[in-house]
Chimera marker file (.cmm) of the C-alpha trace (Angstrom):
<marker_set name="trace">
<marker id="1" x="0.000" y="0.000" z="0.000" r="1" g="1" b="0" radius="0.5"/>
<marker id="2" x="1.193" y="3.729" z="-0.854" r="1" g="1" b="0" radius="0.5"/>
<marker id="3" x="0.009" y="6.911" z="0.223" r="1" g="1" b="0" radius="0.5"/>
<marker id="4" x="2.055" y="8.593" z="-2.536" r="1" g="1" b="0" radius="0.5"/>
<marker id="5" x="4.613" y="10.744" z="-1.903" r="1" g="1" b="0" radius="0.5"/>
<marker id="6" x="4.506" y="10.630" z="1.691" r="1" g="1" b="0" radius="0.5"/>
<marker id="7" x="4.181" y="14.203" z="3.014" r="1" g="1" b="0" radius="0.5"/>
<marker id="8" x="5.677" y="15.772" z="-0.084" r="1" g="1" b="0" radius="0.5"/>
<marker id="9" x="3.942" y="16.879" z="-3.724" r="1" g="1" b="0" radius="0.5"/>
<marker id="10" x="2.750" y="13.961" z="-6.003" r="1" g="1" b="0" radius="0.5"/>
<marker id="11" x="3.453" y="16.564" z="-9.304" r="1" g="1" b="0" radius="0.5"/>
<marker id="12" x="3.501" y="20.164" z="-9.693" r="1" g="1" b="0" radius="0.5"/>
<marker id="13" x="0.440" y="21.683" z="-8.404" r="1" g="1" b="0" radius="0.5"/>
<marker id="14" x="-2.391" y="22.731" z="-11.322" r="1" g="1" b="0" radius="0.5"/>
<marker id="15" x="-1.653" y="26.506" z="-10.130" r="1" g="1" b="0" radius="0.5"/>
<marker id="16" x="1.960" y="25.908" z="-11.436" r="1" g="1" b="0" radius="0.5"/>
<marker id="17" x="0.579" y="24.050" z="-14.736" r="1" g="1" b="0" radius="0.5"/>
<marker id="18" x="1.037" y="20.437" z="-13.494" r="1" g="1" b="0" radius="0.5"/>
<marker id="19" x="-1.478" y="17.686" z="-13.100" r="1" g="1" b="0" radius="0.5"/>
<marker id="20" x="-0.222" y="17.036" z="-9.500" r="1" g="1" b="0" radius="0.5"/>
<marker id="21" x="0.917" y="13.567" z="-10.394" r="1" g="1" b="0" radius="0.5"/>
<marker id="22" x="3.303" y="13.609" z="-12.903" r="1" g="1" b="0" radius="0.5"/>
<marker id="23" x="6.067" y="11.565" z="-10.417" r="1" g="1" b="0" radius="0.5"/>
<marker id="24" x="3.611" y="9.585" z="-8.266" r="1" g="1" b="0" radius="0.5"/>
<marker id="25" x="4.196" y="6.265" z="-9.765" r="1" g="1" b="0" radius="0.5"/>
<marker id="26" x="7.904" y="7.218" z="-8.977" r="1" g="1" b="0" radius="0.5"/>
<marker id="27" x="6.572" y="7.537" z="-5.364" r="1" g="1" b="0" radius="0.5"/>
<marker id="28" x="4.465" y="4.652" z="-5.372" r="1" g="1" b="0" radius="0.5"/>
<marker id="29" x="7.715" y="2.426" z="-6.619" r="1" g="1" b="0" radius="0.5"/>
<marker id="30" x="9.397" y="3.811" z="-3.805" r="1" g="1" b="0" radius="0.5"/>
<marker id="31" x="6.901" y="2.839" z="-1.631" r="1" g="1" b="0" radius="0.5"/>
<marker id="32" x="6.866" y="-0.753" z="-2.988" r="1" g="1" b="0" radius="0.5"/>
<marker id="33" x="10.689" y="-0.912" z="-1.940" r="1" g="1" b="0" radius="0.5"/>
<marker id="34" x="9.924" y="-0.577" z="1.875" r="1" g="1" b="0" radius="0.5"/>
<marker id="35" x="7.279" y="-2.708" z="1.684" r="1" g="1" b="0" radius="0.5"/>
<marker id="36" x="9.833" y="-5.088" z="0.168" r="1" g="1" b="0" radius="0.5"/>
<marker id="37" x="12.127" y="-4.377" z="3.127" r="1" g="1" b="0" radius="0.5"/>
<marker id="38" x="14.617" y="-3.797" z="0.139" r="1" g="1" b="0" radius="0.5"/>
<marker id="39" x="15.790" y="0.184" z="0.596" r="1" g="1" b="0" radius="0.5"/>
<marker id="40" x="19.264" y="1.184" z="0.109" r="1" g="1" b="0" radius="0.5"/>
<marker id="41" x="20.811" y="4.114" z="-0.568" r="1" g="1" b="0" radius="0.5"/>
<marker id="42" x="20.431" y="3.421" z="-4.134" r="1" g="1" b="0" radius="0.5"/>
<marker id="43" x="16.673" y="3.092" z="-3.834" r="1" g="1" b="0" radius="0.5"/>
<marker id="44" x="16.934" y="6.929" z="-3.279" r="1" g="1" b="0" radius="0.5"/>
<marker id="45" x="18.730" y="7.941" z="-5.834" r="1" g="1" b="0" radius="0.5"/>
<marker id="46" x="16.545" y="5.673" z="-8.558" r="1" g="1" b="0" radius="0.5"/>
<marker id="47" x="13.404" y="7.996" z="-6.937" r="1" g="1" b="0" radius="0.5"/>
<marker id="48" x="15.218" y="11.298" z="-7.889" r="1" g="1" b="0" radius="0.5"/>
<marker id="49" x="16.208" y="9.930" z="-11.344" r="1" g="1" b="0" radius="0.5"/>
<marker id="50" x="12.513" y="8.674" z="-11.531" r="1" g="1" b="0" radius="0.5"/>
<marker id="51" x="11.102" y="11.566" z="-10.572" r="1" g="1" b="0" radius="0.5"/>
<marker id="52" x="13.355" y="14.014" z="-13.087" r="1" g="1" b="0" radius="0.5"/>
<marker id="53" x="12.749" y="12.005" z="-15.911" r="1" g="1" b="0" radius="0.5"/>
<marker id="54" x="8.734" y="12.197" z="-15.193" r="1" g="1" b="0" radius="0.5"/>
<marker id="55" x="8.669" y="15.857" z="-15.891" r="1" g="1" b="0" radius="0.5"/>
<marker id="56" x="10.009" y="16.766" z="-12.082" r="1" g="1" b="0" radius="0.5"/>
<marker id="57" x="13.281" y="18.021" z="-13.320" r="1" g="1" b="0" radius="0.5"/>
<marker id="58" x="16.541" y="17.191" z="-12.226" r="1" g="1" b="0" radius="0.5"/>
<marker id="59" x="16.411" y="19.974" z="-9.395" r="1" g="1" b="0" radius="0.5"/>
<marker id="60" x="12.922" y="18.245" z="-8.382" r="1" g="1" b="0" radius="0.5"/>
<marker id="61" x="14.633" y="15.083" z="-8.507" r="1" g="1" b="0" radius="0.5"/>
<marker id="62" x="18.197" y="15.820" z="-6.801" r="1" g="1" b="0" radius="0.5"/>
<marker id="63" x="15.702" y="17.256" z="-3.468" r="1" g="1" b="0" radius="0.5"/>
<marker id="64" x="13.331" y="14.293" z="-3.026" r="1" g="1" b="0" radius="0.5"/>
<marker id="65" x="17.108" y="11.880" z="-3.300" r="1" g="1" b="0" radius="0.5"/>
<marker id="66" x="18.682" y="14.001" z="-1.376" r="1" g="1" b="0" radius="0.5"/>
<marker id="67" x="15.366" y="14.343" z="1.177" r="1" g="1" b="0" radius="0.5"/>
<marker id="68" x="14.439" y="10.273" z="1.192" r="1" g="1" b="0" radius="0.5"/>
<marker id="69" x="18.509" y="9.786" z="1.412" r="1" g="1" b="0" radius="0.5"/>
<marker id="70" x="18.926" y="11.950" z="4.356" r="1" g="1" b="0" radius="0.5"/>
<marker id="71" x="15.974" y="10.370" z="6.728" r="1" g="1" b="0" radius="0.5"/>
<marker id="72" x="16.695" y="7.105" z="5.479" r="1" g="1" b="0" radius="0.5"/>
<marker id="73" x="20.212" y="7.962" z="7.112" r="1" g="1" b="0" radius="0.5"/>
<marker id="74" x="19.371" y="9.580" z="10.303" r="1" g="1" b="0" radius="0.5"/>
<marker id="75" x="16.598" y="6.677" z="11.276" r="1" g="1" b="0" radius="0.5"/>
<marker id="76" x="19.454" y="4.154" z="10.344" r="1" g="1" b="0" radius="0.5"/>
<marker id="77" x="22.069" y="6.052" z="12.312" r="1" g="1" b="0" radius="0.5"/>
<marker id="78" x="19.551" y="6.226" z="15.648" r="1" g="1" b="0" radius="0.5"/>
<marker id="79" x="19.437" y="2.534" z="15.649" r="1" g="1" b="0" radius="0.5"/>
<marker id="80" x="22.437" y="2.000" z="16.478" r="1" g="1" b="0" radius="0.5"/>
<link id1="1" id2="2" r="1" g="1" b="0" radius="0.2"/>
<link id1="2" id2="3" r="1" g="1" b="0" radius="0.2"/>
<link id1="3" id2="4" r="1" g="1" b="0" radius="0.2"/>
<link id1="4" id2="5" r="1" g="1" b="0" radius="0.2"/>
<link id1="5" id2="6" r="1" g="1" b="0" radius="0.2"/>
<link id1="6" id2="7" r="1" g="1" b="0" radius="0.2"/>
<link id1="7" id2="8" r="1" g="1" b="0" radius="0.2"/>
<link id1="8" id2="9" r="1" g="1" b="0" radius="0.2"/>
<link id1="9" id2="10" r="1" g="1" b="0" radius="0.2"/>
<link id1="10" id2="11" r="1" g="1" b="0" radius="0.2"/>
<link id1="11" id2="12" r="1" g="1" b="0" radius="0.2"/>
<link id1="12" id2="13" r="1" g="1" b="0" radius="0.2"/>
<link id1="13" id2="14" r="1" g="1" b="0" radius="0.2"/>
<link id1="14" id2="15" r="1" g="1" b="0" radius="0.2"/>
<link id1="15" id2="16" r="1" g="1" b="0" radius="0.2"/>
<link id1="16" id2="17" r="1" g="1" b="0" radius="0.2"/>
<link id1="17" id2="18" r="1" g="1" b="0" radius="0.2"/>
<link id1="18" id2="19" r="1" g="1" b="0" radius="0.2"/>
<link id1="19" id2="20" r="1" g="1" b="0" radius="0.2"/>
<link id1="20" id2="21" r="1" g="1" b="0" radius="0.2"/>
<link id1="21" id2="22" r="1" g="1" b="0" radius="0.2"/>
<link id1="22" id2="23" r="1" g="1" b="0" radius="0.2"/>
<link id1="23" id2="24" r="1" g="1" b="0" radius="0.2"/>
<link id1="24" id2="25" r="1" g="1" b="0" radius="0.2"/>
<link id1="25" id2="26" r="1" g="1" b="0" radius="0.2"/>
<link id1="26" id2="27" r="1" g="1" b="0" radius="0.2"/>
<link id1="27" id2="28" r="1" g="1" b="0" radius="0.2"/>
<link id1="28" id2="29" r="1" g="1" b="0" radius="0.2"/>
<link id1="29" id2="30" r="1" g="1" b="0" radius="0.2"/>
<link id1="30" id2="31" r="1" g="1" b="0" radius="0.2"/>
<link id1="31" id2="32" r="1" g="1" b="0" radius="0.2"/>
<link id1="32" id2="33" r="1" g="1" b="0" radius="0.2"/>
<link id1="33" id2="34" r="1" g="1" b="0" radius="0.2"/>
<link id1="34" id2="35" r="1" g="1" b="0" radius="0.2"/>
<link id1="35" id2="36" r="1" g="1" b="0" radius="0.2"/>
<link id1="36" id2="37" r="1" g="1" b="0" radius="0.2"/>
<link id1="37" id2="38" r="1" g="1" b="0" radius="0.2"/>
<link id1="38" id2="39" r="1" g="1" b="0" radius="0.2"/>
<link id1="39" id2="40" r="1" g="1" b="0" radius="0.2"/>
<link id1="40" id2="41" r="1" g="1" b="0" radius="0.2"/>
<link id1="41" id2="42" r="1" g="1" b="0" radius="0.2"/>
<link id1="42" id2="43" r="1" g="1" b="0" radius="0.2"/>
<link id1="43" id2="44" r="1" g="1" b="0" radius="0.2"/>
<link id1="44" id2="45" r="1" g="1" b="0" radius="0.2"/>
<link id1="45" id2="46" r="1" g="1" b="0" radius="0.2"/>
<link id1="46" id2="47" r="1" g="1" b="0" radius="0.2"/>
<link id1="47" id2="48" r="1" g="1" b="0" radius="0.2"/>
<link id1="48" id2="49" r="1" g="1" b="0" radius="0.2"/>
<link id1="49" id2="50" r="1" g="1" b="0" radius="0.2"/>
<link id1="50" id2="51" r="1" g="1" b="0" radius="0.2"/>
<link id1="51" id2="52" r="1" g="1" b="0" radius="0.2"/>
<link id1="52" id2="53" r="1" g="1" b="0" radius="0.2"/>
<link id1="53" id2="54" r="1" g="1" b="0" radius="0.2"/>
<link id1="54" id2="55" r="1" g="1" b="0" radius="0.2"/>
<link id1="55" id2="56" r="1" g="1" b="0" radius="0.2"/>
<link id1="56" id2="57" r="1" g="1" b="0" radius="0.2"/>
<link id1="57" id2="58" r="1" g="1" b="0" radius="0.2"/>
<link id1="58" id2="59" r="1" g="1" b="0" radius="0.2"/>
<link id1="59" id2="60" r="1" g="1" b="0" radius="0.2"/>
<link id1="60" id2="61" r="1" g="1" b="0" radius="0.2"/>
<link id1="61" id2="62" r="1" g="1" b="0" radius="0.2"/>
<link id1="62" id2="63" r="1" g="1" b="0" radius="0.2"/>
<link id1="63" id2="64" r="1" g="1" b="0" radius="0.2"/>
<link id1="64" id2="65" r="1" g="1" b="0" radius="0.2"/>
<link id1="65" id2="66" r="1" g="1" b="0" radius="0.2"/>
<link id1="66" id2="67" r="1" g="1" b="0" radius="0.2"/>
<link id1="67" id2="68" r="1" g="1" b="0" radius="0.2"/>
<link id1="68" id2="69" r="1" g="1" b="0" radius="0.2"/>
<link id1="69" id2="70" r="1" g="1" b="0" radius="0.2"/>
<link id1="70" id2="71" r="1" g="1" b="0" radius="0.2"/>
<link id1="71" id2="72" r="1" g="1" b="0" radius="0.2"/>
<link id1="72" id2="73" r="1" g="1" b="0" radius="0.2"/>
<link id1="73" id2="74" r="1" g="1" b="0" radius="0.2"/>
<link id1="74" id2="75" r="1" g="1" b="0" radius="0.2"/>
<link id1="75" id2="76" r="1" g="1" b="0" radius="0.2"/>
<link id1="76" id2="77" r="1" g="1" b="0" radius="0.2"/>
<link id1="77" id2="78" r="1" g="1" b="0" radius="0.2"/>
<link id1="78" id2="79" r="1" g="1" b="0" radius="0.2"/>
<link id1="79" id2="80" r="1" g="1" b="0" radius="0.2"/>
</marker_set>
């Protein structure tokens, strides 16, 4: 089960000219990945490629990587 991009934008928003979903199946992949139990770092950075080549950008795509990447990090680093 998704909920999308989890507190972040599913697209651009119709005010900016999107449809608001343009990289939600990018989101929804992600998704699928922790629900696999199979995130690594590279799961991150296939979400901001995913999400650049599906009309995000690269700059859209480099700050949901760099976003996932980071708390992915952090909740891995308080386990310990």
């Amino acid at each position: 089960m998704s909920d999308g991009c989890t507190m972040w934008l599913d697209g651009w928003p119709i005010w900016l000219g999107g449809t608001g979903d343009e990289w939600l199946h990018c989101c929804v992949q992600h998704d699928q990945a922790y629900f696999d139990g199979a995130v690594t770092l590279l799961t991150h950075v296939e979400l901001g490629a995913c999400v650049a080549w599906s009309a995000g950008g690269i700059l859209m795509g480099c700050i949901m990587a760099a976003g996932t990447s980071g708390w992915w990090l952090l909740t891995k680093l308080r386990r310990r």
